[in-house]
C-alpha positions, 0 to 999 in steps of 0.5 A: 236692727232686725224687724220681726211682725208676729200673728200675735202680740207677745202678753204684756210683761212686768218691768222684773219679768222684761229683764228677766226675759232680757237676759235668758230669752235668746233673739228670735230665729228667723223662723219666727219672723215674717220673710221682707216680701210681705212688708209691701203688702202689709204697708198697702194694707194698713195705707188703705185703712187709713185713708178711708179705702177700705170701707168697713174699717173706719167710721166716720169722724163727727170732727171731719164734716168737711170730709164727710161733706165731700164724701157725700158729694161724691156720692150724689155725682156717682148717683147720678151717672148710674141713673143716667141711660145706657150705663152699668156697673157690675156689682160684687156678690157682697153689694160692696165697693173695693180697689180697683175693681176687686171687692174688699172681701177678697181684697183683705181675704188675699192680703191676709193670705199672702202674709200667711203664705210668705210666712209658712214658706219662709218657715219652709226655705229656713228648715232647708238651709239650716239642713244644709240644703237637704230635703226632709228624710221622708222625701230623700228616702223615697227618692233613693228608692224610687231611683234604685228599682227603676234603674235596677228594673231597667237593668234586668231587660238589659238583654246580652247583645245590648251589655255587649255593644253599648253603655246603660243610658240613664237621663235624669229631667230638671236637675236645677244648679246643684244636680241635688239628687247626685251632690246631695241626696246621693240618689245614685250611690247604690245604684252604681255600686250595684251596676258596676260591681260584678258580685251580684250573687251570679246572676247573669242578668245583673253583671255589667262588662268591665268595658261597659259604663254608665252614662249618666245625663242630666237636663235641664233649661240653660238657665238652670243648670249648674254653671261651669264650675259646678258641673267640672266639680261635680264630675271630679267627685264622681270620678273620685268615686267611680272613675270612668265607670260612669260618664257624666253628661250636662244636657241643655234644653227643654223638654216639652220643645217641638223639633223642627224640620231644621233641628236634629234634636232640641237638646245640646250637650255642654262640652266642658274644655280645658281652658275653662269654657264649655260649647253646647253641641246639638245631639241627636237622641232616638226614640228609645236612646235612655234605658231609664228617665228619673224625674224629681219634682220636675213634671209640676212646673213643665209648661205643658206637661202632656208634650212632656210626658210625650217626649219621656215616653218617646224616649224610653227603651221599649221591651223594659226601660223604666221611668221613676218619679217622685213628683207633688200632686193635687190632693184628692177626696179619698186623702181627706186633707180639705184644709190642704187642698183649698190651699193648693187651689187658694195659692197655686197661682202666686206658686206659680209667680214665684216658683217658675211656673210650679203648679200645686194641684196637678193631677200628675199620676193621673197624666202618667198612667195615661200616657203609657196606657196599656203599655206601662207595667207599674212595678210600684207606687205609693202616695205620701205627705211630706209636712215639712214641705209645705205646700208640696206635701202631698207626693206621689213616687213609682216605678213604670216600665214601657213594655212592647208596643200594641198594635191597634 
């Protein structure tokens, strides 16, 4: 028997009009129902009013002078310490007392916040799967188009002598266990088919040789990859579609980690065998090995976004190498979105908590423009809202290419 909690009682109906209900009204879907991680949290709730902890929401009983004898004990031994030497306390703002140490405003302020939290999310994770796993149309499409131009804005650098000796590079940061942009959103479609087909209108600077590929890399932590038989599934398809033109290559490892002395490259490439195993073997990548880093929703949660930043740039081809990004970021006055903002500041550290270190109010373009200075020609960006991605809604999507460097 499933068990739903609502914001607000349903009115009170007639025995007819229950019946009625009974018979035409369908079972709610779970987007109406409160998700089970609030349960905890409303049963502490209520434990506390009801055993007198939380002041303000039960008075005193004329029929319990033995508690409230005891009470008023207490109360004079408390008393007593405060006026004893070389004692204090700390009071809240509100002159009143909590749990814990934590006054009962915001004791109650961040239950109620929670319940609201879990509730808005659970809505958010239900459109997600009753659509299959895909992310609104307004995200994906912008996804497709962000890929798109970085890659073909790569692509018209991509000088002759390199179409003669080597295969384009193309290295996309966090792409969880399922390689969503590749599997679902289907990112990379065009793109290849534009690479890889020699029809483009004669131009010269958009014709890859037939014995040139695409390599196609994708990062991410050990732990978030895609497991064996994902990744063995995931290139079938791709070959299914694009035979050996493009090479798929699984990447391990993190990409804000410092490479020490002893280290040749802090990430390893998942060798995928015959016999149904897979060896991770370090790789050595050079500054400037990728033509193009593509990153979606990854840079919010990078445990040090600056090193992250560092390490992308070091990594892109200069003379043209581009990065794409389709990232969530802080809201800022000129979006006059305040009720969405104090919710970005209000719930970012249970974000955090429950969302591998994902940060709601990152100032990510800001650090972006930063790291490439004066070097970074932005090709296109564009700020958007996404409302069925809440709390991420507030994006940000461009296209940046690394250009020669300045001497100082």
């Amino acid at each position: 028997m499933g068990l739903s909690l609502r914001f607000f009682p349903e009115p009170r109906l007639k025995s007819t009009e229950k019946a009625r209900q009974k018979t035409t009204t369908p079972k709610s879907k779970t987007t109406d129902a409160m998700p089970m991680r609030s349960f905890p949290l409303i049963l502490l709730f209520i434990f506390l009013i009801v055993n007198n902890q939380v002041h303000g929401f039960s008075s005193p009983s004329p029929f319990n002078n033995d508690k409230n004898n005891k009470r008023n004990r207490n109360n004079n031994q408390i008393k007593q310490k405060l006026d004893a030497p070389n004692y204090s306390i700390v009071q809240n703002q509100q002159g009143q007392g909590g749990i814990g140490g934590i006054p009962r405003r915001n004791l109650i302020l961040g239950t109620v916040g929670a319940v609201a939290y879990g509730k808005l999310i659970s809505n958010v994770l239900v459109r997600v799967v009753v659509n299959g796993g895909r992310r609104p149309e307004e995200h994906e499409s912008r996804v497709k188009k962000t890929f798109e131009r970085a890659i073909t804005e790569s692509f018209k650098t991509f000088h002759k002598k390199d179409k003669g000796r080597r295969n384009f590079r193309i290295l996309e940061i966090g792409i969880g266990d399922d390689f969503y942009t590749l599997t679902k959103c289907k990112a990379y479609d065009d793109s290849f088919s534009f690479l890889l087909n020699n029809n483009n209108n004669n131009n010269d600077n958009y014709i890859m040789e037939e014995e040139q590929k695409v390599e196609l890399y994708g990062m991410d932590l050990k732990e978030a990859l895609p497991n064996l038989k994902t990744m063995k599934q995931i290139k079938q398809d791709l070959h299914e579609s694009f035979y050996d033109r493009v090479q798929l290559n699984f990447l391990e490892g993190n990409i804000c980690s410092d490479v020490t002395q002893q280290q040749q490259s802090s990430f390893k490439s998942i060798s995928l065998d015959d016999d149904d195993s897979s060896r991770a073997v370090p790789l050595t990548m050079l500054d400037g090995y990728f033509d193009v880093i593509l990153c979606n929703l990854v840079l919010c949660s990078v445990q040090d976004q600056t090193k992250a930043l560092d390490k992308i740039y070091s990594l892109i081809r200069p003379n043209g190498g581009t990065l794409g990004y389709i990232e969530h970021v802080a809201v800022n006055d000129d979006d006059h979105r305040e009720l969405l903002e104090f919710q970005q500041k209000f719930f970012d550290p249970v974000q955090q908590k429950i969302a591998h270190n994902c940060h709601l109010h990152r100032e990510t373009e800001q650090a972006i423009l930063e790291e490439f200075g004066q070097n970074g020609i932005v090709v296109e960006k564009e700020r958007f809202f996404v409302e069925d991605m809440w709390p991420v809604s507030c994006q940000i999507r461009g296209v940046i290419t690394k250009q020669n460097l300045i001497q100082a």
